[in-house]
Residue, then its C-alpha position, 0 to 999 in steps of 0.5 A: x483477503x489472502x490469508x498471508x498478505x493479511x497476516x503479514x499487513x496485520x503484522x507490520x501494522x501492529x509493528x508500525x503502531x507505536x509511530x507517532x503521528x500520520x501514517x501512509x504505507x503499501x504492505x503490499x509493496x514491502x512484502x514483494x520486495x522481501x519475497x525477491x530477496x527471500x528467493x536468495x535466502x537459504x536455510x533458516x535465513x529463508x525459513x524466518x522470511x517466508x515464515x514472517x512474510x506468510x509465504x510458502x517456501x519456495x517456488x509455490x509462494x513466487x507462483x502465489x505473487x505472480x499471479x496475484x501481480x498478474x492480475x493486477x496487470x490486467x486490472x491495470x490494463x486501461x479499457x478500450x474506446x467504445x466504438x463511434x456514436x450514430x448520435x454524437x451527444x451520445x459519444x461524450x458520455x460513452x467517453x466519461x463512462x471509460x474515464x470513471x472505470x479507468x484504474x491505473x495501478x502500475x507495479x515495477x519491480x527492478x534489482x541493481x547489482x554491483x558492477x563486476x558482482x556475479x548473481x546466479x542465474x536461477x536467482x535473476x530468472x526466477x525474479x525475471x519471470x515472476x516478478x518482471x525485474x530485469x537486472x540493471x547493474x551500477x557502481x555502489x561505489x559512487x552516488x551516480x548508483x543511487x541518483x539512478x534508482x532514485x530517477x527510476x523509483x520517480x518514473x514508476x511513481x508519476x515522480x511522487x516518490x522523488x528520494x527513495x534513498x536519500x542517503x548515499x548507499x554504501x560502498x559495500x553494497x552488491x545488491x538493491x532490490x527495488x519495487x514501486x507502486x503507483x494507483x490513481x482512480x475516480x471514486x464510482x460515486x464523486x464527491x460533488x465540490x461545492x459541498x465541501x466546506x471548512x469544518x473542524x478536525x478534531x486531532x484526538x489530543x483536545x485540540x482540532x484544526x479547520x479542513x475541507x471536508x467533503x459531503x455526499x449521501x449515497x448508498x455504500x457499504x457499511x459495518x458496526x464493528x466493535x467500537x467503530x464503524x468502517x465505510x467501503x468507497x469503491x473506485x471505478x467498477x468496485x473492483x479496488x476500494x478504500x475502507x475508512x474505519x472510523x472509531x466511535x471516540x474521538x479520543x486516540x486513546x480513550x476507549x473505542x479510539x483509534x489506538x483500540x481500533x489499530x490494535x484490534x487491526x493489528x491481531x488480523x480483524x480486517x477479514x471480520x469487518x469486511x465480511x460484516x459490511x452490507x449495504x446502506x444510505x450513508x451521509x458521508x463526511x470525510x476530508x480531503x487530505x494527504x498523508x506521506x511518510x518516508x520509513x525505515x523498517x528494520x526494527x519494524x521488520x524484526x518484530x514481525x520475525x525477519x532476523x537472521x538477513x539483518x545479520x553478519x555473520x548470520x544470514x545466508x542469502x547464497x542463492x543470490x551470489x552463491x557466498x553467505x556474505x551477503x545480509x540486507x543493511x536496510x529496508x526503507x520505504x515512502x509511500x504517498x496518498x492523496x484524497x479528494x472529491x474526485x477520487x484518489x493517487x496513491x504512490x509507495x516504493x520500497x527498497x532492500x539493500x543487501x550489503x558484502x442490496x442497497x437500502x431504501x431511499x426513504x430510510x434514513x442515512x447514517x450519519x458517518x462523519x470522519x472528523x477525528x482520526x481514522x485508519x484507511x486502507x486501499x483494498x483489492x476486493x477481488x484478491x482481497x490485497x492491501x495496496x495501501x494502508x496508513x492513519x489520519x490523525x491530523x489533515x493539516x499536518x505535513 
């Protein structure tokens, strides 16, 4: 992966742990938002943002994003029809061939100013050009401003982020930096539906619930790591993938369960584990499910190293405005994932507000059965970024 996105999701993950419960987040997301609020940020404001965010400083590190976002444009970009069929048996299966390599992966990335508040221009450029955020400006004094973003964050999300800011913003805000996410694609290898069936979840806390968990043998990428085991699923051409990493003890915290596993994630052993993975037949078992979570990230953020912004007096972010009354009041953020046998939506919107080979056939599988609590992650293997991040400890829960 690149090494700042890891290091800043490794971060905020090791952050994030101590939150109880279910967990769905795009690292992604929240470091791109931050990094168009650290072009405004001056002196040591900025020194602590590109710092935690594993940015260089300066123009190098908006470059560094453009062309990672770039490329996820093209990803995006939906391939073209084949041509006609001689045959025409054969056109239905040119189409469903298009179909299973088609990766929708939306990035939009939108500032809202106070009406009447001026920005400099080469903050508003440089977020234009980079990061395709064109200025709209609102009236902070009135919930009609955040009812506008709100409808705007829906429409980039296929209107799974439906409430962004479900509170009214306050009146002193000059600045809302939004970006959105948005990714639905089929697994290359679906799980076949009738092999789904009801079978125990086992929570971690001695109890367990009835889920469908989906079944399939095929051959992916595995890992042994260090008391657990991670799974690759690729989607459409392999470019985007989900890792599923799977702790040996049901147990959230015995030894080798998922609060080890989340620790071991937290101190940057992700890039470990990818390099492990190698081929094999696996009988895979994993349930369908959904995880959602809506976050404020303040203190989140604090630990990982963002202070002064939070601050006032303190934060400078006169590249913005040319004043230094300006400091971020909040950063919140939803993210969504929903799994099934056919493949996987994922959705997540952050806003800062800134107020004043493959193994043999005959071998046999192994056996990964993820029926207690996981960490998954929705990983571009390409530029090795994580969109997506989050943990299953209970499918029934809401």
């Amino acid at each position: 992966m690149s090494d700042g996105d890891a290091k800043f999701a490794a971060a905020l993950h090791q952050a994030m742990q101590p939150r109880a419960g279910n967990l769905a987040y795009s690292p992604a997301s929240v470091r791109i938002a931050l990094a168009m609020a650290a072009a405004g940020a001056r002196r040591e404001t900025a020194a602590e943002m590109y710092a935690a965010l594993a940015l260089p400083e300066g123009e190098a590190g908006h470059s560094e994003l453009g062309a990672t976002l770039a490329g996820w444009a093209a990803l995006a970009a939906p391939p073209s029809a084949p041509p006609a069929a001689d045959a025409s048996a054969v056109r239905p299966w040119q189409e469903e061939q298009l179909e299973r390599k088609r990766v929708v992966l939306r990035l939009a990335n939108r500032l809202w100013a106070q009406q009447g508040h001026p920005l400099r221009g080469a903050f508003t450029n440089l977020l234009d050009e980079i990061y395709r955020a064109p200025l709209g400006t609102v009236d902070f004094r009135h919930d009609a401003a955040r009812v506008t973003i709100n409808r705007w964050v829906a429409e980039a999300t296929d209107q799974k982020i439906k409430d962004l800011l479900a509170n009214r913003i306050a009146p002193d805000t000059k600045l809302v930096i939004t970006n959105a996410v948005y990714f639905k694609a089929r697994w290359r290898s679906p799980f076949e539906p009738r092999a789904t069936a009801q079978q125990p979840f086992f929570t971690g806390d001695g109890h367990s619930v009835a889920v469908p968990l989906m079944r399939e043998t095929a051959h992916f990428k595995l890992a042994r790591i260090d008391g657990a085991m991670m799974l690759e699923l690729p989607y459409g051409d392999g470019r985007l993938v989900m890792d599923v990493v799977l702790p040996s003890a049901r147990g959230v915290g015995a030894p080798q369960g998922l609060r080890e596993v989340e620790a071991a994630y937290g101190k940057g052993e992700l890039d470990a584990w990818v390099s492990a993975l190698g081929p094999a037949r696996v009988d895979v078992s994993l349930p369908r499910f959904r995880a959602a979570s809506s976050l404020e990230l303040v203190n989140e953020l604090r630990a990982v190293g963002i202070v002064r912004a939070f601050e006032y007096p303190g934060a400078d972010f006169s590249g913005i405005d040319g004043t230094t009354e300006l400091f971020i009041g909040n950063v919140v953020h939803q993210a969504f994932v929903a799994v099934d046998e056919n493949g996987t939506e994922a959705a997540a919107a952050t806003a800062v507000v800134a107020r004043a080979g493959a193994a043999l056939v005959s071998d046999p599988p192994v056996v990964f059965r993820a029926d207690h609590p996981f960490l998954f992650f929705i990983r571009d293997s390409e530029s090795k970024v994580v969109l997506f991040a989050g943990r299953l400890v209970d499918p029934g829960a809401t």
